[in-house]
FIDRENMI-403268 format. One record per atom (N, C-alpha, C): atom name; z, x, y. Coordinates in nm, 4 decimals, decimal comma. Layout:
# residues N
gulo|pz|px|py
CA|Z|X|Y
...
//
This chain:
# residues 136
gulo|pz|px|py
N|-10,1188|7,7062|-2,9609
CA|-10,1876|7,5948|-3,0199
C|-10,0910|7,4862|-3,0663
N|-9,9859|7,4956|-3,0986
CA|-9,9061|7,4404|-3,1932
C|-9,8389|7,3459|-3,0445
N|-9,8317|7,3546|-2,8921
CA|-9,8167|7,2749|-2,7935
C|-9,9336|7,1892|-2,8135
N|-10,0272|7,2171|-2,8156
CA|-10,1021|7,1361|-2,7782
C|-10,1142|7,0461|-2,8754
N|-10,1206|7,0165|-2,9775
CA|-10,0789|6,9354|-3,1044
C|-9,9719|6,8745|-3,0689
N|-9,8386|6,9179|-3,0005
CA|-9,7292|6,8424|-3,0084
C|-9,7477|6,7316|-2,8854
N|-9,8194|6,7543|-2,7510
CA|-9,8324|6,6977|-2,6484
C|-9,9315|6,6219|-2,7095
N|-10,0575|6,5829|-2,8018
CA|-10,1591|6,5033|-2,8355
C|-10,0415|6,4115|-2,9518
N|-9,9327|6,4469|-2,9709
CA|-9,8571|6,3700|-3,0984
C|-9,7856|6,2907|-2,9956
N|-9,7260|6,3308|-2,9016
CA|-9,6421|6,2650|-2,7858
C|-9,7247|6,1156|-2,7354
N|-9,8891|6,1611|-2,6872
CA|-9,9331|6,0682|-2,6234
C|-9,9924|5,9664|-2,7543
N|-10,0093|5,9975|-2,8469
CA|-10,0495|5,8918|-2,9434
C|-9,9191|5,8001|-3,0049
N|-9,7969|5,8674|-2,9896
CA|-9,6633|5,7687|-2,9867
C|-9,6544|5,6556|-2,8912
N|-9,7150|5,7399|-2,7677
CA|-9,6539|5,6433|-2,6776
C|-9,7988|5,5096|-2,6894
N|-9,8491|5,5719|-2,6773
CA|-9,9757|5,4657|-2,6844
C|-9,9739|5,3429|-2,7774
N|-9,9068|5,4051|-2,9143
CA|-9,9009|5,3374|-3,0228
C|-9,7586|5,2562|-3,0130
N|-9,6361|5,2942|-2,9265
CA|-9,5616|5,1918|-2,8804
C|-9,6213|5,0808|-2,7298
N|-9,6870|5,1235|-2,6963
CA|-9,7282|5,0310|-2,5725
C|-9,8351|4,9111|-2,6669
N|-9,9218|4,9736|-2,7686
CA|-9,9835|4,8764|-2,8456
C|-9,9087|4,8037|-2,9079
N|-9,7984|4,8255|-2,9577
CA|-9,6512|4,7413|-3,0351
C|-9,5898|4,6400|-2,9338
N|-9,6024|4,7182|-2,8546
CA|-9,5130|4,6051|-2,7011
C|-9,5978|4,5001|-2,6890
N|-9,7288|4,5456|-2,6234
CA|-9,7706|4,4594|-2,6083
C|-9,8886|4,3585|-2,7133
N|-9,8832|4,3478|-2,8329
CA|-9,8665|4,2929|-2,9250
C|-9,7808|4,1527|-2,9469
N|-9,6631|4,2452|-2,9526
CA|-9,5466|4,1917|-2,9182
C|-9,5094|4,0526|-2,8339
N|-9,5340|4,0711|-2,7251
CA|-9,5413|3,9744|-2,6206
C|-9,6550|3,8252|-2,6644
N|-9,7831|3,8813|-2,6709
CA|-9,8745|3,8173|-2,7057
C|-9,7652|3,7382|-2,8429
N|-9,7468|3,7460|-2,9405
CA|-9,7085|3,6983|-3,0567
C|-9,5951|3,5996|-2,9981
N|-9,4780|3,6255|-2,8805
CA|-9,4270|3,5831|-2,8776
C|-9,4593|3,4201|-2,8047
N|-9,5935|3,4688|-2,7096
CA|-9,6636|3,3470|-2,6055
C|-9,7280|3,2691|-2,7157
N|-9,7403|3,2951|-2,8165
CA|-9,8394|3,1857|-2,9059
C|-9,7574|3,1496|-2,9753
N|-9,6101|3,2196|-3,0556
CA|-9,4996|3,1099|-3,1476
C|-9,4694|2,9871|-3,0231
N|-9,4331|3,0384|-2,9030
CA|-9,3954|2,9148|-2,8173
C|-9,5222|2,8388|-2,8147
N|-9,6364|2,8318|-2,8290
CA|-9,7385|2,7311|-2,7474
C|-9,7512|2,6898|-2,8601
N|-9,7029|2,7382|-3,0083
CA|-9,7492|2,6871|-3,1732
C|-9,5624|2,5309|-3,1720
N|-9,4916|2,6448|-3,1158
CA|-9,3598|2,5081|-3,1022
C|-9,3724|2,3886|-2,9669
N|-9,4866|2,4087|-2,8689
CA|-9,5188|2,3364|-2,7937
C|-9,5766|2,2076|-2,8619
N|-9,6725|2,2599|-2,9324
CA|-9,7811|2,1767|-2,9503
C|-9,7081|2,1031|-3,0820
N|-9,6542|2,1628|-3,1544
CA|-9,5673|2,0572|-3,2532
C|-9,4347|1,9366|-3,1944
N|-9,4431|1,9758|-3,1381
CA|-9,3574|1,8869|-3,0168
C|-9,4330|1,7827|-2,9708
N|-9,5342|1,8018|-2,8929
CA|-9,6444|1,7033|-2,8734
C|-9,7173|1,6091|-3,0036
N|-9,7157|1,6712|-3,0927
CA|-9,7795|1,6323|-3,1746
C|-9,6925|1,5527|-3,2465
N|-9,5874|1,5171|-3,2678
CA|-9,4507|1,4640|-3,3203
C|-9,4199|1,3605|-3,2233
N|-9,4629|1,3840|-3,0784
CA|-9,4622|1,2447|-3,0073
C|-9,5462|1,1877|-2,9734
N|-9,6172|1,2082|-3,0398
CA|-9,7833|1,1103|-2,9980
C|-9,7819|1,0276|-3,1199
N|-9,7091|1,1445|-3,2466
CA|-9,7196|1,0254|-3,3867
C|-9,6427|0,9216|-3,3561
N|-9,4984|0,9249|-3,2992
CA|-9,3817|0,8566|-3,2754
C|-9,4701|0,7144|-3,1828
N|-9,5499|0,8066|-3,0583
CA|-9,5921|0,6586|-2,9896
C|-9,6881|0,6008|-3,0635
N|-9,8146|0,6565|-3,1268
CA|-9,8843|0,5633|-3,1520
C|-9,8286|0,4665|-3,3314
N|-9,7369|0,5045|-3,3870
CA|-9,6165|0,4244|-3,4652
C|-9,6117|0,3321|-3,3643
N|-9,4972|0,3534|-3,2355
CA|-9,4633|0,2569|-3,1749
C|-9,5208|0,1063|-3,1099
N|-9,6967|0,1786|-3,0948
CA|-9,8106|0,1137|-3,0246
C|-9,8770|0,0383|-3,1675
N|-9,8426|0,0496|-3,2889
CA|-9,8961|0,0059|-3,3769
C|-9,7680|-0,1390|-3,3701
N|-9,6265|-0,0724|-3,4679
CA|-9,5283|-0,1785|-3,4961
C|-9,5150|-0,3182|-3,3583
N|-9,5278|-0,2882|-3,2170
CA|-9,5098|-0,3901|-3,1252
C|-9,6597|-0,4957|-3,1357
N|-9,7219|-0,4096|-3,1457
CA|-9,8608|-0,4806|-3,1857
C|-9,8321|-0,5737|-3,2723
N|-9,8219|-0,5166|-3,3996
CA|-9,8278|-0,6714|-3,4913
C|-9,6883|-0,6806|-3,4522
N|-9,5841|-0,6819|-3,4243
CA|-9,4788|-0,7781|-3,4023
C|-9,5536|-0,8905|-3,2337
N|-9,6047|-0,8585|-3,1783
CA|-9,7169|-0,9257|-3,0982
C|-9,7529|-1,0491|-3,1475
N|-9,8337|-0,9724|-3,2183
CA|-9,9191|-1,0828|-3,3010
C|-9,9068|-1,2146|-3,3863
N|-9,7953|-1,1413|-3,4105
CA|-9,6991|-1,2916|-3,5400
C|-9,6813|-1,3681|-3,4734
N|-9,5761|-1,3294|-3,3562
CA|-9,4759|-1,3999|-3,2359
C|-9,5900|-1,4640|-3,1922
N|-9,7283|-1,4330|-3,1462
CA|-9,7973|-1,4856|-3,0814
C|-9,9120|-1,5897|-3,1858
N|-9,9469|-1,5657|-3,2641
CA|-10,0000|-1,6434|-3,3590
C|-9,8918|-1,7652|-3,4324
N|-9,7951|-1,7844|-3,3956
CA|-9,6841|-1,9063|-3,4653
C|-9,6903|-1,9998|-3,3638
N|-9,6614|-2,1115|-3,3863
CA|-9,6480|-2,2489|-3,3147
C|-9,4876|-2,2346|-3,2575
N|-9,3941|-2,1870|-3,2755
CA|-9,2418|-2,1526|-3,1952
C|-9,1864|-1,9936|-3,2249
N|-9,1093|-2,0018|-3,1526
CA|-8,9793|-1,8774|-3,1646
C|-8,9662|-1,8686|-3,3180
N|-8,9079|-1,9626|-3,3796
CA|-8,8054|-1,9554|-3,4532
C|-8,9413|-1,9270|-3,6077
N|-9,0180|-2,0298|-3,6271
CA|-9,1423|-2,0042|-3,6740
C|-9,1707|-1,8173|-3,6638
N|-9,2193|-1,7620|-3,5805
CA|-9,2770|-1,6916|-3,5869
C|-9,1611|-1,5447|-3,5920
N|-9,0315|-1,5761|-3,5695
CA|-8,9322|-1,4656|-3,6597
C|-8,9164|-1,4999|-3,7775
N|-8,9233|-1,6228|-3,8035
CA|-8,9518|-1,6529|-3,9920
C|-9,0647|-1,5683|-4,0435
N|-9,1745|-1,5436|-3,9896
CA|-9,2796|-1,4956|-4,0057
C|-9,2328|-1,3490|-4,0473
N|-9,2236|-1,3094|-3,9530
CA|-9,1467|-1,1274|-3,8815
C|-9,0899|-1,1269|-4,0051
N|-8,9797|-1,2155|-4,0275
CA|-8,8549|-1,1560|-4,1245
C|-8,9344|-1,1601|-4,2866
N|-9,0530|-1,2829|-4,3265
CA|-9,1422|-1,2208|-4,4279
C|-9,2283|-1,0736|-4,4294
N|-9,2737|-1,0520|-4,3168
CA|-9,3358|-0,9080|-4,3342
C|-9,2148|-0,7722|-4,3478
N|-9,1339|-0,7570|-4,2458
CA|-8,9832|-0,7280|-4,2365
C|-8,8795|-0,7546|-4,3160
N|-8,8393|-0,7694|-4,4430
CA|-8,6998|-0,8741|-4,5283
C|-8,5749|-0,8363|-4,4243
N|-8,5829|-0,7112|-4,3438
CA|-8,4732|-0,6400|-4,3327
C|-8,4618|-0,6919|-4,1670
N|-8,4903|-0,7778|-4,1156
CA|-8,5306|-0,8625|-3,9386
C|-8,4028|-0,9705|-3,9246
N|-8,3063|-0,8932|-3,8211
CA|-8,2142|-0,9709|-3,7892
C|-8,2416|-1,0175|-3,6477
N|-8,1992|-1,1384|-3,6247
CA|-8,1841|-1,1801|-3,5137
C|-8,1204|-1,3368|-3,4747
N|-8,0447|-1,3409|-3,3427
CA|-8,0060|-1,4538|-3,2555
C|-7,9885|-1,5408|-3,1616
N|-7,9599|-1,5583|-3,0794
CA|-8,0323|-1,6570|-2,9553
C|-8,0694|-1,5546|-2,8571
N|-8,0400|-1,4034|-2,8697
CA|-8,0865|-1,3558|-2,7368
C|-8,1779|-1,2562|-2,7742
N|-8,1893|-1,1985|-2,8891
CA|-8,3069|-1,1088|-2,9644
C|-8,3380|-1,1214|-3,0792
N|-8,3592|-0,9844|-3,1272
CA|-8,3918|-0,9594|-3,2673
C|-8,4467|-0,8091|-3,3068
N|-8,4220|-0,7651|-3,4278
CA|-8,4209|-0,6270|-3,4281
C|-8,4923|-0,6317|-3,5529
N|-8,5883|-0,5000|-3,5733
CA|-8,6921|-0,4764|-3,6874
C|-8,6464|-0,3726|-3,7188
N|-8,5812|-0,3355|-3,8364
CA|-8,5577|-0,1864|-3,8711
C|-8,6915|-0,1004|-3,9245
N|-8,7769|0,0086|-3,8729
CA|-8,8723|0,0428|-3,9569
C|-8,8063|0,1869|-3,9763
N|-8,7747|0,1978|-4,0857
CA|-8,7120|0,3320|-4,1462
C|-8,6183|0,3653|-4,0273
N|-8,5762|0,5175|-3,9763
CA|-8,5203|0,5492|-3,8816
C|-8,4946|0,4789|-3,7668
N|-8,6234|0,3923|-3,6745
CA|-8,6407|0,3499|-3,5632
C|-8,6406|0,2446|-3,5876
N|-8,6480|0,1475|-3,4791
CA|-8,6228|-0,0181|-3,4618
C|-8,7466|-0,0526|-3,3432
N|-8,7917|-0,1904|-3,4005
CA|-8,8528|-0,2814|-3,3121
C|-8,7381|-0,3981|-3,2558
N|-8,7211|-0,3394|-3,1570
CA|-8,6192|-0,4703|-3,0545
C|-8,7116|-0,5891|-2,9808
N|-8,6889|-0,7198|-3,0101
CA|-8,7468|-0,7715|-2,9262
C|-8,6427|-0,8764|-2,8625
N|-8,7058|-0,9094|-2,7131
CA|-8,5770|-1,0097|-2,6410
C|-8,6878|-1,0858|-2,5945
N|-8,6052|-1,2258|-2,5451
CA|-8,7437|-1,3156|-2,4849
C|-8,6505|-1,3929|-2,4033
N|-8,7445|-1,5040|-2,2691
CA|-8,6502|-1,5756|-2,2646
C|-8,7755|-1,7112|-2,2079
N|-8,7221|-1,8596|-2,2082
CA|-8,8374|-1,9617|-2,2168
C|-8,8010|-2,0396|-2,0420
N|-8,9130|-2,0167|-1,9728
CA|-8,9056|-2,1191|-1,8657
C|-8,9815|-2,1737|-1,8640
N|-9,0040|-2,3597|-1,8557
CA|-9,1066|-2,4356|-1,8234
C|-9,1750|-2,4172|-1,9583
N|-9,1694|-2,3758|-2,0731
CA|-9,2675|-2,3591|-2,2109
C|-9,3533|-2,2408|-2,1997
N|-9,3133|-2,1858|-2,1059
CA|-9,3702|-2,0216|-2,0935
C|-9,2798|-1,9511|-2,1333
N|-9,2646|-1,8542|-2,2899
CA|-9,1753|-1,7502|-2,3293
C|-9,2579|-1,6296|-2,2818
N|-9,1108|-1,5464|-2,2372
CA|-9,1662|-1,4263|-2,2124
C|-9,1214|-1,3171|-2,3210
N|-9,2013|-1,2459|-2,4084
CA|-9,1069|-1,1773|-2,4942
C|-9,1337|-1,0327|-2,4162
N|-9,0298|-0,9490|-2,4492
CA|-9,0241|-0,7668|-2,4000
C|-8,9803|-0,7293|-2,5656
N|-9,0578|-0,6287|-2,6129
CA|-9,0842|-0,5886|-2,7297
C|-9,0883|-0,3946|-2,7253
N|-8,9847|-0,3904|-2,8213
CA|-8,9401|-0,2232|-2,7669
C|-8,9524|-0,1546|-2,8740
N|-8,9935|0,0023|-2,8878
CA|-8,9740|0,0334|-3,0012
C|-8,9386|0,1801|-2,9425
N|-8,7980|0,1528|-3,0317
CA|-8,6950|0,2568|-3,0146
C|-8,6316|0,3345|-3,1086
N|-8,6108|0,4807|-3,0897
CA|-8,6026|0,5972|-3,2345
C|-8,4588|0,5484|-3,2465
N|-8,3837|0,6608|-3,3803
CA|-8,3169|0,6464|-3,3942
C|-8,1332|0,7001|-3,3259
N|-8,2183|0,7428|-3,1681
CA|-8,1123|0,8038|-3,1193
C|-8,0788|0,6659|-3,0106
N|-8,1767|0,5724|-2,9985
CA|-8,2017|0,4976|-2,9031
C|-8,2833|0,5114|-2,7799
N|-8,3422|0,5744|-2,8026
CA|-8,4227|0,5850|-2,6970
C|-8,5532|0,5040|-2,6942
N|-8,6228|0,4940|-2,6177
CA|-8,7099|0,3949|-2,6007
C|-8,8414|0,4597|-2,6028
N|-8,9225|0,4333|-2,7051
CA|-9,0771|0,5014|-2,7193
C|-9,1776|0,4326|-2,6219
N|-9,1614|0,2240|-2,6748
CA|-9,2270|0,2029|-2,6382
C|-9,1759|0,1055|-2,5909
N|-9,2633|0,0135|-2,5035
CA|-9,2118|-0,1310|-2,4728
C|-9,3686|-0,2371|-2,4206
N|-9,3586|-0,3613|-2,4645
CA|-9,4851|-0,4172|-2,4606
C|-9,4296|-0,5655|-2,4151
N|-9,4955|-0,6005|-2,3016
CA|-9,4509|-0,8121|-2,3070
C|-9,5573|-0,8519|-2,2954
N|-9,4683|-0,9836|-2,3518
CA|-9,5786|-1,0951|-2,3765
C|-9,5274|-1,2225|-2,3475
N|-9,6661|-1,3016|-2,3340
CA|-9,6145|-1,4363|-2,2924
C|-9,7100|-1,4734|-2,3445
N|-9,6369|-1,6128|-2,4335
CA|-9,6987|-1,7524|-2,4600
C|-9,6384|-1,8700|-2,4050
N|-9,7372|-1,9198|-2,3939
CA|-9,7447|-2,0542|-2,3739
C|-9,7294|-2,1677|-2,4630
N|-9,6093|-2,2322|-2,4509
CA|-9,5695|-2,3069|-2,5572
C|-9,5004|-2,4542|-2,5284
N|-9,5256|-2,5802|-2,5767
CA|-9,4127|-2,6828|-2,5184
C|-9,3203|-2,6177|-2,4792
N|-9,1990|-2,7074|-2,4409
CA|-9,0473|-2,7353|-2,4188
C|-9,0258|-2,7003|-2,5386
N|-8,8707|-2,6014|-2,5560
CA|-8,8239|-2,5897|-2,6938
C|-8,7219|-2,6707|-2,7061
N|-8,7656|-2,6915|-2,8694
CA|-8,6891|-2,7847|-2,9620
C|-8,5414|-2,7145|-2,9656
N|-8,4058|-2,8772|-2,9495
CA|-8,3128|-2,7845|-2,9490
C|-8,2232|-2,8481|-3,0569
//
């Protein structure tokens, strides 16, 4: 009798390690799809940040009567908005709104970027207004 007890102790070990294993596994497929999805979720905040800040930097640039006007503008909402004849940069905490433009015929074209703090590029948006000849 005392076999047969030991062979019913054998198979409930093993059983009870195959339930551990595979446990196991399972736990390990859902920490990765739990560090997937925080990943995703960390760059969707990053773009739609990015899809927000080019927006109203959009908007200013595009609601002002000139260039220079409407980075005056920028640099009131912004204190911290540098820029010179070939761009201009928005610091928002970590990341930056870059914008560059350039004027043919009274048509500016601006390219408007918003980029982390490693440099990389989240987003990018252009625009064009229509504006006289610039004042020089």
């Amino acid at each position: 009798m005392e076999k047969k007890n030991l062979s019913r102790s054998g198979t409930l070990l093993l059983e009870l390690m195959a339930s551990i294993l595979i446990f196991s596994l399972a736990a390990a497929v859902c920490v990765q799809v739990f560090v997937e999805a925080h990943s995703l979720s960390a760059d969707a905040q990053a773009l739609a940040s990015g899809v927000a800040y080019c927006a109203n930097a959009a908007e200013v640039l595009r609601s002002a009567d000139s260039r220079e006007e409407g980075l005056t503008l920028l640099a009131e909402i912004y204190p911290q908005t540098q820029w010179d004849d070939q761009g201009a940069s928005v610091p928002m905490g970590e990341s930056s709104v870059e914008i560059y433009w350039k004027m043919e015929n009274g048509l500016e074209e601006y390219t408007i970027q918003y980029v982390d703090d490693q440099g990389t590029q989240i987003y990018e948006l252009e625009l064009l207004c229509l504006r006289g000849e610039e004042e020089s």
